[in-house]
C-alpha positions, -999 to +999 in steps of 0.1 A: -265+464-226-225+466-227-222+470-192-244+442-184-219+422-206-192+433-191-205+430-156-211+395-163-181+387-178-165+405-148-186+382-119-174+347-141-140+358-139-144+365-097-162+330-092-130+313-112-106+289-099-080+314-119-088+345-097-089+320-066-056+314-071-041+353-078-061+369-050-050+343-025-017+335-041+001+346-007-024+334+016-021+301+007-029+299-032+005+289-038+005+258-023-028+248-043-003+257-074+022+239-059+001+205-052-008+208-086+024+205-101+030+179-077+001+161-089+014+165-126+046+151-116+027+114-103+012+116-136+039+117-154+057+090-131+029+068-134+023+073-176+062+079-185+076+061-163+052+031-155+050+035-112+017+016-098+000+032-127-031+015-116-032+031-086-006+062-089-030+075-117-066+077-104-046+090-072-023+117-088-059+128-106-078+126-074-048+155-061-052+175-093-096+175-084-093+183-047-068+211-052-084+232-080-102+256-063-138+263-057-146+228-075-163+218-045-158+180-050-140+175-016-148+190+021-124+178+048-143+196+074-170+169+069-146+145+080-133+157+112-140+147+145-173+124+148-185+119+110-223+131+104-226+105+075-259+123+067-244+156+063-219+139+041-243+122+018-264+155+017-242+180+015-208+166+002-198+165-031-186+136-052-152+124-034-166+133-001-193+103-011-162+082-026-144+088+000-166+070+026-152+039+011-122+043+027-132+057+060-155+030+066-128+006+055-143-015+027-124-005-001-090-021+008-107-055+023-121-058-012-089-051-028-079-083-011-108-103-015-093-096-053-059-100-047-068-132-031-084-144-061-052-140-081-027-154-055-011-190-058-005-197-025+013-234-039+047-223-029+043-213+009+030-246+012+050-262-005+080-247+015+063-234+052+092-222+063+088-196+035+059-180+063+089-171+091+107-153+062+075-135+055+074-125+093+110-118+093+105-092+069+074-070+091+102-063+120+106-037+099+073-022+104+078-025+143+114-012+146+101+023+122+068+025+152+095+027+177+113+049+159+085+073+148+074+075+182+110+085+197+111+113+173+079+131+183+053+117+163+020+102+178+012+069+182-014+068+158+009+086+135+040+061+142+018+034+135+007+046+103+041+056+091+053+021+098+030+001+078+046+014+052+073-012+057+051-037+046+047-023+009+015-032+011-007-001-002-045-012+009-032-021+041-011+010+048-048+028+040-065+001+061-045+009+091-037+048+087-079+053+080-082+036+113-060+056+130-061+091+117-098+090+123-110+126+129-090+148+109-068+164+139-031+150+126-006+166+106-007+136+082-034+119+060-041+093+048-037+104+017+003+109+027+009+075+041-010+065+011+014+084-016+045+071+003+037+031+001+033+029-031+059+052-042+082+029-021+065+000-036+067+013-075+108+020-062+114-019-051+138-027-080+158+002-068+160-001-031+162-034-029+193-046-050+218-025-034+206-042+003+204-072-010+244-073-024+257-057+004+242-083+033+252-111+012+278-130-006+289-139-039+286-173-026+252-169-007+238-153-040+246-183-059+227-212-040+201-232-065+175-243-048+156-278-054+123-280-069+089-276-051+068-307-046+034-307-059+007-290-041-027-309-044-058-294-045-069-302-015-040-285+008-052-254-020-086-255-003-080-262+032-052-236+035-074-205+030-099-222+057-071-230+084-054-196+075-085-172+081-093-193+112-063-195+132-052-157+124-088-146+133-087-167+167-050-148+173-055-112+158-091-099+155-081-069+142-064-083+113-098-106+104-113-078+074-082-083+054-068-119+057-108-130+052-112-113+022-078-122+011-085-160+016-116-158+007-110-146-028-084-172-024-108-202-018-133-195-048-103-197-070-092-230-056-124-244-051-128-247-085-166-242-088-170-205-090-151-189-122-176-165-128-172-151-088-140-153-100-134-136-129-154-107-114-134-106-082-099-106-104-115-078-125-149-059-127-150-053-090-111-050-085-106-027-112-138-003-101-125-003-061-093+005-074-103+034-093-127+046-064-093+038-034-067+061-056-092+092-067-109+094-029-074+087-016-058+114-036-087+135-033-070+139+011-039+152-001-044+189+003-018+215+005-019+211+045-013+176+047+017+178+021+033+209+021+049+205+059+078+190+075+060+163+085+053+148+054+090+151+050+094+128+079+068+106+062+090+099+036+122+092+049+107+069+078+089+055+046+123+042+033+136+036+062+106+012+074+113-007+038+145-006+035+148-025+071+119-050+060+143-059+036+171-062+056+156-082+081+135-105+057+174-111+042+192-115+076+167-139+083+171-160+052+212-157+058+199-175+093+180-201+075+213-208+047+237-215+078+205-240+096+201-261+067+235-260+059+234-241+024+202-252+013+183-219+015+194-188-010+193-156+012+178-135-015+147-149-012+138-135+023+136-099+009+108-113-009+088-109+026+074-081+019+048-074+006+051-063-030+037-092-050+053-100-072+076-078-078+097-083-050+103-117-057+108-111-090+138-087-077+152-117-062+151-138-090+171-107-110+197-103-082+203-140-082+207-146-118+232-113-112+257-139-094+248-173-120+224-172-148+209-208-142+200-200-108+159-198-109+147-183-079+113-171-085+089-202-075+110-199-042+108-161-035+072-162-043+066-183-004+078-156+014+062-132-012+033-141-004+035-149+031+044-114+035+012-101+022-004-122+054+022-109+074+017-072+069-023-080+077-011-095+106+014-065+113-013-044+110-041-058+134-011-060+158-008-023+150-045-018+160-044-039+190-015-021+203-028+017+194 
């Protein structure tokens, strides 16, 4: 009868995740160690520190799951080369099933569709001009491809690394789910995933030290006038005209800028709240929690514990950091055109980071004179740079 008990006590101990670990510690149970620590540290970046805890949580926890051992939650064998969606849905476990969200691409086309529904699009057009600022600021994305691809990395790889420049997370998994399709690349989606929004929780400490140095005192310093009033009907037509003409131009770029002016046009149409209110939060909030714990769920010791995820990140802040500089260097253009009417600062609001980047603008500005309101300004190209990374990215497609 002891023996039994002991012989049973012995097998639990054998099937643990513990003795997993210890009798493949050199073979590769480190790194599972390793990942999660790593996934402690997101945690603790996103609780103790505040960093996209929306969406750095549910991923950092989705990296703990998929990297405890034997828990059986996440296959990627299922998802490489030609998906057998049935063997998926039969045999995979519960992030295998979430995870089909993003391979099919529908989770980050409904984050717009919410996004959409809680974007004031009043100051782009109020101030167009705000849109070339917005595109200003994606040359970025296009200069890092370039660059990606000179240093080794496949197209398909290049292209998902520079989408980061857009700091525009659903899109960067939009585009790098698209493209890493089949499992057979050194980096996930999961990676590109991790770097855009660590880039896009680290915007008010990239971006102020770019912003001083390819400006002046002066520059800094410009108040702009007011926006005119928007009315209601420029609200509704904009989200019509917007999804049509990009469509028309970039196919590829339709699933996000519909949803996004979609859930733009039930808020402006005034005559669906309750679409609304569910769009802004029951159905964001549950497609957010299901994009960061099947997103994090792909970041296995593999994908992360190489060189090229390395090269991930720098490219990452190098793809941002010239966004910036060229959403800036555009708006330095603009100031000398209208002969000092336009504040530089605002065109590193082009990226996509809504709203904090123009909300970094509106800090930096009031740096240089504390009256000087910039916010209702940086917001145009704020938002226009949440169009423009769609764009970017269909262009991305089109050209991979």
């Amino acid at each position: 009868m002891i023996s039994k008990f002991i012989d049973t006590l012995v097998n639990i101990a054998q099937e643990s995740g513990l003795y997993e670990i210890c009798t493949n510690f050199l073979d590769g149970g480190y790194k599972n160690l390793i990942m999660i620590l790593i996934s402690f540290l997101f945690m603790y970046l996103a609780i103790g520190r505040g960093f996209e805890p929306l969406l750095l949580l549910p991923i950092s926890f989705g990296m703990l799951l998929t990297n405890l051992p034997l828990t059986g939650m996440y296959h990627p064998e299922l998802f490489a080369g030609d998906i057998n969606f049935g063997d998926v849905l039969h045999n995979g476990g519960l992030l295998d099933i979430l995870y089909l969200g993003v391979k099919l691409q529908i989770y980050p086309p409904l984050i717009f569709l919410g996004i959409g529904a809680m974007t004031d699009f009043a100051p782009l057009i109020a101030n167009p001009k705000s849109f070339l600022l917005g595109a200003a600021a994606q040359a970025g994305i296009f200069i890092t491809f370039v660059g990606a691809a000179l240093l080794g990395f496949t197209a398909a790889e290049a292209g998902s690394i520079a989408i980061i420049g857009g700091a525009d997370g659903p899109t960067a998994i939009f585009v790098s789910s698209k493209l890493l399709a089949g499992g057979k690349y050194d980096i996930d989606v999961g990676t590109i995933a991790l770097a855009a929004y660590t880039y896009m929780a680290l915007v008010p400490l990239i971006q102020p030290p770019i912003m001083r140095a390819l400006t002046t005192k002066k520059e800094r310093a410009v108040k702009m006038g007011q926006l005119r009033t928007v009315s209601k009907t420029e609200k509704i037509i904009f989200p019509i005209a917007v999804t049509t003409i990009i469509a028309l131009l970039v196919p590829s770029a339709a699933p996000l800028v519909g949803m996004l002016m979609l859930g733009n046009l039930l808020k402006e149409s005034g005559c669906c709240d309750r679409l609304v209110k569910t769009a802004q939060n029951e159905l964001m909030n549950i497609i957010t929690i299901f994009l960061g714990i099947s997103v994090g769920a792909t970041t296995t010791a593999d994908k992360i514990i190489n060189l090229k995820f390395g090269g991930v990140i720098l490219l990452g802040v190098v793809a941002f950091s010239l966004g910036t500089a060229c959403g800036l260097l555009f708006g330095k253009l603009m100031y000398v055109v209208t002969g000092g009417k336009i504040n530089p600062l605002i065109g590193s609001a082009g990226v996509s980071a809504v709203p904090m980047a123009a909300r970094v603008s509106q800090k930096v500005g009031q740096e240089t004179d504390n009256t000087n309101y910039l916010l209702m300004h940086a917001m145009g190209p704020n938002v226009a740079g949440v169009i423009g990374s769609a764009v970017a990215a269909g262009v991305l497609l089109n050209i991979i």
